[in-house]
C-alpha positions in Angstrom: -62.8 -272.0 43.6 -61.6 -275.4 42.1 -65.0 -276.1 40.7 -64.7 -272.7 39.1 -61.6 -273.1 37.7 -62.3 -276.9 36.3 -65.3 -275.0 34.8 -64.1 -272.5 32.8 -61.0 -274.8 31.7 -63.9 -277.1 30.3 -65.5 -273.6 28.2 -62.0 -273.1 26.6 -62.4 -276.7 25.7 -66.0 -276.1 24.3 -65.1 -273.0 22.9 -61.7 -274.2 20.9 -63.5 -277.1 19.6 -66.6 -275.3 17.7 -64.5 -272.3 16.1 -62.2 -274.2 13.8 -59.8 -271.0 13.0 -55.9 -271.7 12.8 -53.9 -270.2 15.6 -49.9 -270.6 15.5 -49.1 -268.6 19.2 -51.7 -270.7 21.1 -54.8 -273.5 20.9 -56.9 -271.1 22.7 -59.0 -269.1 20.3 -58.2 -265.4 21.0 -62.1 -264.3 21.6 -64.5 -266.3 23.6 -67.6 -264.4 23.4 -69.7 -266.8 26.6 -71.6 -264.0 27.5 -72.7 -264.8 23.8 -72.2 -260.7 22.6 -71.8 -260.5 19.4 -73.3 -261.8 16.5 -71.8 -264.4 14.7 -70.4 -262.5 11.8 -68.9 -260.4 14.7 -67.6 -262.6 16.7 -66.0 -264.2 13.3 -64.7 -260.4 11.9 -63.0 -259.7 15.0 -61.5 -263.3 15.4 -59.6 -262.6 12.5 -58.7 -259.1 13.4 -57.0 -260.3 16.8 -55.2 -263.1 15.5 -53.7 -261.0 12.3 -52.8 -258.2 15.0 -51.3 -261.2 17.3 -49.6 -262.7 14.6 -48.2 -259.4 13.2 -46.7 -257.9 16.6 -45.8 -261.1 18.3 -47.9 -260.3 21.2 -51.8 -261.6 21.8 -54.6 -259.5 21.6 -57.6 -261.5 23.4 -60.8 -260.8 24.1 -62.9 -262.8 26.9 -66.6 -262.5 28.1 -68.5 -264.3 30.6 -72.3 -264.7 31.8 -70.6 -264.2 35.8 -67.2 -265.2 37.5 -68.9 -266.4 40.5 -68.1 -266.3 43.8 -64.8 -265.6 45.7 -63.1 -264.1 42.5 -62.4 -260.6 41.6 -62.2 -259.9 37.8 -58.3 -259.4 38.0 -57.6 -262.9 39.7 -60.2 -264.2 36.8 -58.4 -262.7 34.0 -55.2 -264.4 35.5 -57.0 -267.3 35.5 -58.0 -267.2 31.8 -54.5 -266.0 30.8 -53.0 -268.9 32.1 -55.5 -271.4 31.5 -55.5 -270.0 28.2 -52.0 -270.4 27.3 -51.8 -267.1 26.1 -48.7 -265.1 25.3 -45.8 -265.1 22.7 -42.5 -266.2 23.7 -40.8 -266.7 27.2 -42.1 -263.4 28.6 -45.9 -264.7 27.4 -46.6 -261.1 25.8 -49.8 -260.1 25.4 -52.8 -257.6 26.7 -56.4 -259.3 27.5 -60.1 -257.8 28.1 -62.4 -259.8 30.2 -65.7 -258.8 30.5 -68.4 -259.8 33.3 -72.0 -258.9 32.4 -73.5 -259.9 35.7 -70.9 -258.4 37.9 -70.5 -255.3 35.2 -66.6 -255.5 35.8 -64.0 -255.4 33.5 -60.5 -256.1 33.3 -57.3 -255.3 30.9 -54.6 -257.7 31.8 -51.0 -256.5 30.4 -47.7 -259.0 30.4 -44.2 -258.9 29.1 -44.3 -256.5 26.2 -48.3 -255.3 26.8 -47.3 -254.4 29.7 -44.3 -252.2 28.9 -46.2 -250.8 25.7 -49.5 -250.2 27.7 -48.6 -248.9 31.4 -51.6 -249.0 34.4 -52.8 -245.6 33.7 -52.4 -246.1 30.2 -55.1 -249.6 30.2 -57.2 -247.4 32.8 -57.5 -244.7 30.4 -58.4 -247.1 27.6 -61.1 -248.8 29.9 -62.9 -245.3 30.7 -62.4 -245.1 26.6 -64.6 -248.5 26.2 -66.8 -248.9 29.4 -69.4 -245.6 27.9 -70.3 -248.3 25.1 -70.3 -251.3 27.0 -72.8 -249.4 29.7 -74.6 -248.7 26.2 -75.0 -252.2 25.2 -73.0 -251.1 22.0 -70.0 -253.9 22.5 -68.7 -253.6 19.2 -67.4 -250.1 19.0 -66.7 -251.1 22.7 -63.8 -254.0 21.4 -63.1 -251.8 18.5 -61.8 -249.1 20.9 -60.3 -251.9 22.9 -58.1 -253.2 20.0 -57.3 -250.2 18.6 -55.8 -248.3 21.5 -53.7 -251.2 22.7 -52.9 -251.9 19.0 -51.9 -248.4 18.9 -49.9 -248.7 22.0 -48.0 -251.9 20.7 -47.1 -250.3 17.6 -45.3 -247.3 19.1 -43.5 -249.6 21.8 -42.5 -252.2 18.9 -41.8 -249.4 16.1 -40.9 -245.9 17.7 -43.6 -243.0 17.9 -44.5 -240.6 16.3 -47.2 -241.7 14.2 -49.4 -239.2 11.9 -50.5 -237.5 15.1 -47.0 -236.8 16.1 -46.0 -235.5 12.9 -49.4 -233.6 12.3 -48.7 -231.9 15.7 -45.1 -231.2 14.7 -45.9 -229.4 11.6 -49.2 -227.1 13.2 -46.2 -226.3 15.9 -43.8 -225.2 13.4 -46.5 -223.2 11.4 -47.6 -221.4 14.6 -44.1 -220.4 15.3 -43.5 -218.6 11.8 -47.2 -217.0 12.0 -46.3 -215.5 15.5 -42.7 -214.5 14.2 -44.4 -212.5 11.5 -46.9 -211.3 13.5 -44.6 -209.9 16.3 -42.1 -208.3 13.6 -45.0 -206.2 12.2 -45.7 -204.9 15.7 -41.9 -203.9 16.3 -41.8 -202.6 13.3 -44.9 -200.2 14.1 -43.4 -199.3 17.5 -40.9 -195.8 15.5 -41.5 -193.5 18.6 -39.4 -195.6 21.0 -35.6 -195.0 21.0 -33.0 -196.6 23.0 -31.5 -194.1 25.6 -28.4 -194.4 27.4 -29.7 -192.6 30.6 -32.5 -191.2 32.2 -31.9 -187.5 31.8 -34.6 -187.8 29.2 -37.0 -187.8 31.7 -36.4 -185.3 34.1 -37.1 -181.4 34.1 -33.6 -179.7 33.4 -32.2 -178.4 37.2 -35.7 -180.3 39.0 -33.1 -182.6 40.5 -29.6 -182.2 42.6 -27.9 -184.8 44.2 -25.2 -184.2 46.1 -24.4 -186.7 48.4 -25.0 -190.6 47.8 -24.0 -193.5 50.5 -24.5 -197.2 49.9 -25.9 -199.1 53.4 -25.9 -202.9 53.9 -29.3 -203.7 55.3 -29.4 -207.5 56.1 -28.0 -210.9 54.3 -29.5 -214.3 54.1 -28.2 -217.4 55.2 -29.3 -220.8 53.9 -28.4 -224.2 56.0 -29.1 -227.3 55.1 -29.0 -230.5 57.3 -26.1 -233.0 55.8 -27.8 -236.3 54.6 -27.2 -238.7 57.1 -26.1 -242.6 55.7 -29.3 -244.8 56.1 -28.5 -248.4 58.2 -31.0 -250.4 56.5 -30.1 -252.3 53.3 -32.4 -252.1 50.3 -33.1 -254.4 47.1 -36.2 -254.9 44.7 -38.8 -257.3 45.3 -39.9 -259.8 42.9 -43.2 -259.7 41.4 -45.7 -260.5 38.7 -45.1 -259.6 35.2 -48.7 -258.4 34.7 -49.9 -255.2 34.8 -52.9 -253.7 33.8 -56.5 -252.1 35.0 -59.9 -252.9 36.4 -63.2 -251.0 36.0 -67.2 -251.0 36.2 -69.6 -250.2 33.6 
């Protein structure tokens, strides 16, 4: 595991050294494409992408993949790995949201901390990774990274800013629509109904002298009786556990 670990500190290294783009947040470049991707244009177009999105929400968007993790590793304990080696994060909670990508285990992993991981919840980066893993299982990575940033970027924005965004509002305004259409719709019918009357009785629908009642009795047929068991005071003394800051969601593709 140490020789793993030395290794991939030494392809950060590598990998800072040859892309010679300005990062404020961190010295680690925010995509490292080892698994060698995307072309270079790409890599380039979405280097800048990530580190305007990182810069503008205070919170890194980063984008890792690798030939294989080797042995004794799963992809969440590498992504940790890369997070940290990586220095990634903005201020003292270290926000930020990470992909790591494994072509020769075909396992991926979102890593969420501080802010990306209140803006994008565990179901939330699991939904996103079934969003992405159809084009990575296609060999199409792009529109795979693309779906990537812009779901978490999406995510960021509503925790940072407040929902709703057009989709919200679009939503609002079909409800509202549908609401005056069916008001509309249903007054026509009422107003079509002219053969119904309000009656105060039922006399209206019984034959004249058909019907004589002359004795009537109320009887008291049965009750029921709820009970419920009083909660008893529990002896044991509870308190939350410490944990990891990180949240996030692994997959296959």
């Amino acid at each position: 595991m140490k020789k793993l670990f030395a290794l991939w500190i030494a392809i950060l290294i590598v990998v800072t050294v040859s892309i010679p783009v300005a990062v404020a947040q961190t010295e680690s470049p925010r995509l490292i494409d080892q698994a060698d991707l995307l072309q270079a244009q790409e890599e380039q177009a979405f280097l800048t992408k990530l580190d305007q999105a990182s810069e503008k929400y205070q919170v890194d968007f980063v984008i890792v993949t690798v030939d294989t993790m080797g042995e004794d590793v799963s992809v969440d304990e590498f992504a940790e790995l890369v997070y940290e080696e990586g220095d990634y994060g903005f201020n003292e909670t270290k926000d930020g949201v990470l992909l790591l990508v494994a072509m020769e285990e075909r396992e991926w992993h979102i890593l969420t901390n501080g802010l990306g991981k209140t803006a994008i919840t565990d179901s939330e980066a699991e939904s996103i990774g079934d969003a992405f893993s159809s084009y990575l299982s296609d060999q199409d990575y792009v529109n795979g990274f693309n779906v990537f940033f812009e779901e978490c970027e999406y995510q960021i924005n509503g925790e940072i800013n407040g929902f709703p965004f057009p989709l919200g509002r679009n939503l609002l305004i079909a409800l509202v629509i549908g609401f005056v259409l069916a008001f509309i719709v249903t007054g026509i019918w009422k107003s079509q109904l002219k053969s119904v009357r309000s009656q105060k009785n039922a006399t209206v629908y019984t034959k004249q002298g058909s019907m004589n009642i002359t004795t009537a009795n109320d009887f008291y047929l049965y009750s029921t009786v709820t009970r419920k068991a009083k909660p008893q005071k529990s002896s044991s003394s509870g308190g939350s556990s410490g944990g990891s800051s990180r949240g996030g969601a692994s997959g296959s593709f």
